[in-house]
N, C-alpha and C positions, 0 to 999 in steps of 0.2 A: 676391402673388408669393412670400411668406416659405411660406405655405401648399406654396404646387404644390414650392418647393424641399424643404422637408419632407417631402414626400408622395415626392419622386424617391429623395431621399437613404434615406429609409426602404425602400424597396422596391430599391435597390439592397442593402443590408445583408442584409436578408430573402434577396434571390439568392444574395450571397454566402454565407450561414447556410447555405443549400439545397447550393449545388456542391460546399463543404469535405465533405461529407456524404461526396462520394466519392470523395477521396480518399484511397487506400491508406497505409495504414503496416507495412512490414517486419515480420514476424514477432509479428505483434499479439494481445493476448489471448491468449496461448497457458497453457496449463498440464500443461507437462511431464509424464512421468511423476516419482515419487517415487523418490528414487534409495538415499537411505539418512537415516535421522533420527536426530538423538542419543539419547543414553543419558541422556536426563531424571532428575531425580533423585529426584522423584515424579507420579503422573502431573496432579494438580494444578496446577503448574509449566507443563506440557504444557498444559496445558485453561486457561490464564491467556494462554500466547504464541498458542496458536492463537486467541485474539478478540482481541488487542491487539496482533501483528507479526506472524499468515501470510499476511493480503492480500494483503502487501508482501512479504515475507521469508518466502517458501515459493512453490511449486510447486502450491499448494491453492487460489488466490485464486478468493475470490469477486468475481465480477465485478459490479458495480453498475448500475443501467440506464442511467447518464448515462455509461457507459464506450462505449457506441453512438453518442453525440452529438458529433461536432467541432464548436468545437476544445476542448474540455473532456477528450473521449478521449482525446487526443493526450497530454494532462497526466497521466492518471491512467496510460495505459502507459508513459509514462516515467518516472514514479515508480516503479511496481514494477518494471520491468525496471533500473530506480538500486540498488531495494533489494535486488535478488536478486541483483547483482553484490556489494555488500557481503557480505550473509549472506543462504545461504538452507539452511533448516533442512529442505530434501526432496534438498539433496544434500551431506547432510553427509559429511565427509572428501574434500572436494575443492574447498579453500583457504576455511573460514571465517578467517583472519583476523581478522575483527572482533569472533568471540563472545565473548572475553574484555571487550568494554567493553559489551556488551548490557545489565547492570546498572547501569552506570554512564551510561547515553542514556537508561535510562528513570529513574533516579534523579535525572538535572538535568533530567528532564521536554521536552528535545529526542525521545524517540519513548514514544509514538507522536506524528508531529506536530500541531498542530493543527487545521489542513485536514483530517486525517484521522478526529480526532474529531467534528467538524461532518459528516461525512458517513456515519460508521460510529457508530452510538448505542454497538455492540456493543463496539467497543476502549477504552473509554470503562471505566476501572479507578477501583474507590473504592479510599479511600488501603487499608486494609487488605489488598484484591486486592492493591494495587500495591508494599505493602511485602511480601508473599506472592510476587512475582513477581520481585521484585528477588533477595530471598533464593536462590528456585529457578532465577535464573539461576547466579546468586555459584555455587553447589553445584555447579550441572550444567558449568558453563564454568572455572568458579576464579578 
């Protein structure tokens, strides 16, 4: 008996796994065009944020293969569609707000987050990059 319930309950999850499949989300995966970028302070700085916050925080994202899979998709477009309402560095001059603490999120180590590390080897900053990047925000932001 424990078996065949087993066997249903699983194969109902498996369905469900299958149908969330197609269900739509608003304005999904998209990648803008670039509208305007800061005045970086060198291009280093630049070549630091693009692997450790343009996923999230730009118009550039590279999209991952598990960004095709609900409900996981679901998570990862509404992470970067959270972060590019904070700060997004493909349209700059039209309300960053938050560049000024950019140094300061990745200096208490809140971004990149860590779910994002686990699934991006690439934002994944040794302390050196990362004190290199804090610096070249401080500069380019103040």
């Amino acid at each position: 008996m424990l078996k065949k319930i087993t066997f249903w309950t699983g194969g109902i999850l498996l369905s469900l796994l299958v149908v969330v499949q197609f269900i739509p989300l608003a304005g999904a995966k998209t990648n803008p065009p670039v509208v305007a970028e800061p005045q970086w302070d060198n291009s280093q700085t630049k070549v630091l944020a693009q692997r450790a916050c343009y996923d999230c925080h730009s118009n550039e994202t590279k999209w991952p293969w598990y960004s095709n899979v609900a409900p996981v998709s679901w998570l990862v477009i509404y992470d970067t569609n959270e972060g590019r309402a904070v700060l997004n560095f493909s349209q700059w001059g039209q309300g960053e707000q938050e560049a000024g603490e950019a140094a300061e999120t990745v200096q208490e180590g809140s971004m990149p987050p860590q779910i994002s590390l686990l699934t991006h080897a690439e934002a994944h900053l040794t302390t050196a990059e990362k004190t290199q990047l804090i610096t070249g925000l401080q500069a380019t932001f103040g």
